[in-house]
N, C-alpha and C positions, 0 to 999 in steps of 0.2 A: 481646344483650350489647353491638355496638355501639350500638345506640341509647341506651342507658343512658350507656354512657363521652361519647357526643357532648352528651347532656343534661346533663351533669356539666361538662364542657366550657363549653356556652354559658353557663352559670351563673359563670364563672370568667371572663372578658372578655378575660385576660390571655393565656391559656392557648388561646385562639381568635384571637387577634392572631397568635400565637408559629404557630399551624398554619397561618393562611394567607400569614405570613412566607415558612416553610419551603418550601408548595408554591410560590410566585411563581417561588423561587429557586433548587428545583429544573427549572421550567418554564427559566428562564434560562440555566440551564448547558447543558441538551441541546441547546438552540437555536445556542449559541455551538460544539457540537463538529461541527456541520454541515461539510465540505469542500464549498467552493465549486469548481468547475471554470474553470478557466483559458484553456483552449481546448478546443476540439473536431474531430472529423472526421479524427483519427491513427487509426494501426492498429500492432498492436506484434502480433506471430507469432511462437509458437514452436516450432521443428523441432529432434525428435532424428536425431542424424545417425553411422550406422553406422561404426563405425574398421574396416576390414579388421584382422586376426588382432588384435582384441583383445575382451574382454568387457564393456570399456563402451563408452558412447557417448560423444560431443558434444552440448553443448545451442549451439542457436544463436540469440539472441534477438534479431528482426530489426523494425526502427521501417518506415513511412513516415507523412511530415509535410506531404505535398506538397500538398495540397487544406488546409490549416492557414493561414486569413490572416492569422495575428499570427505566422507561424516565426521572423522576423527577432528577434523580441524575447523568445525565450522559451531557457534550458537545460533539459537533459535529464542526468539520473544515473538509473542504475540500484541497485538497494539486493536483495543477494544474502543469505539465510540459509540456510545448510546446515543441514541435519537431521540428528536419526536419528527412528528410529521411522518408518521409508518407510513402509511401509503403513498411518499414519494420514493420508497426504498433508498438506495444510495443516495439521494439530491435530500434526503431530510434533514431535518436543522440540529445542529448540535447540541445535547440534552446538557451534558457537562464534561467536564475536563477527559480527556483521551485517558484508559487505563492499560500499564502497559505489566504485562504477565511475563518477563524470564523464565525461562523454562530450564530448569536448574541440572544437572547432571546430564543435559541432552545427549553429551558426547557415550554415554555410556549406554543408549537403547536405541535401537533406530526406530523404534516405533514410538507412539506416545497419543496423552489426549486433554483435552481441557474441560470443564466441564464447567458452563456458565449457564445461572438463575436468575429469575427475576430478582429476587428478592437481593440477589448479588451488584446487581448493577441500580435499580429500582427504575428501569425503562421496560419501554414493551418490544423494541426494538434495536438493534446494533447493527453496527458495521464493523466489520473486524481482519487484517490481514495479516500476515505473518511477517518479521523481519530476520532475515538469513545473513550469516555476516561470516566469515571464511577469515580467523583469526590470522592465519599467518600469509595472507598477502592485503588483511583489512581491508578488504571486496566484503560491500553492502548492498544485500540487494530486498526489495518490497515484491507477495506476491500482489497482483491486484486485488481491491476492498469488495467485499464479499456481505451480502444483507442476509440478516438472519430475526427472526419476529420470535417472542416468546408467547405467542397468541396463536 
């Protein structure tokens, strides 16, 4: 059956222009959604952290930048989506709007940490990844999205 439509095809010039159009230009786009990395050699860790007499936890999302030889030139924000649907981890459904945490004087610690509550977000769960942006060549780069439960 394809061979038929592809025969049918070359007999058409036009129609065999227009297909190898197409693929060029889908080859194009995937090429262009590649994320370049920015820097290397960080480490971002995340620890849940037990509250005496309560039933959630703390999440605490902790950087270091210190073996990093471009730090001078680079911000850091972190990008939080609370869930529901905990027990699909990452695949859960969106609770509310994405919050995004700047991490303000980065350039002057290479270490750091964030520390997110329930009562902060009012979900029982998030996803949450880092955004690394390297000011003076504006290279942006995403770690990948990371599940963390306050359960």
């Amino acid at each position: 059956m394809l061979w038929l439509i592809f025969k049918a095809m070359i007999k058409n010039s036009h129609s065999l222009l227009l297909v190898v159009f197409v693929f060029f230009l889908s080859i194009n786009s995937i090429s262009s959604q590649t994320i370049s990395n920015c820097t290397e050699n960080y480490i971002f860790k995340t620890d849940v952290i037990d509250i005496k007499n309560s039933i959630t936890k703390d999440i605490n999302i902790s950087w270091d930048f210190s073996e990093v030889s471009n730090k001078n030139t680079l911000s850091l924000s972190i990008e939080i989506q609370p869930l529901n649907s905990c027990w699909k981890a990452l695949e859960g459904t969106n609770r509310s709007k994405k919050i995004i945490k700047s991490i303000d004087n980065f350039y002057r610690s290479n270490t750091g940490n964030l520390n997110l509550t329930y009562r902060d977000l009012n979900s029982k769960c998030l996803k949450w990844r880092a955004k690394i942006t390297d000011t003076s060549s504006n290279c942006t780069s995403f770690t990948k999205w990371q599940f963390s439960s306050f359960l």
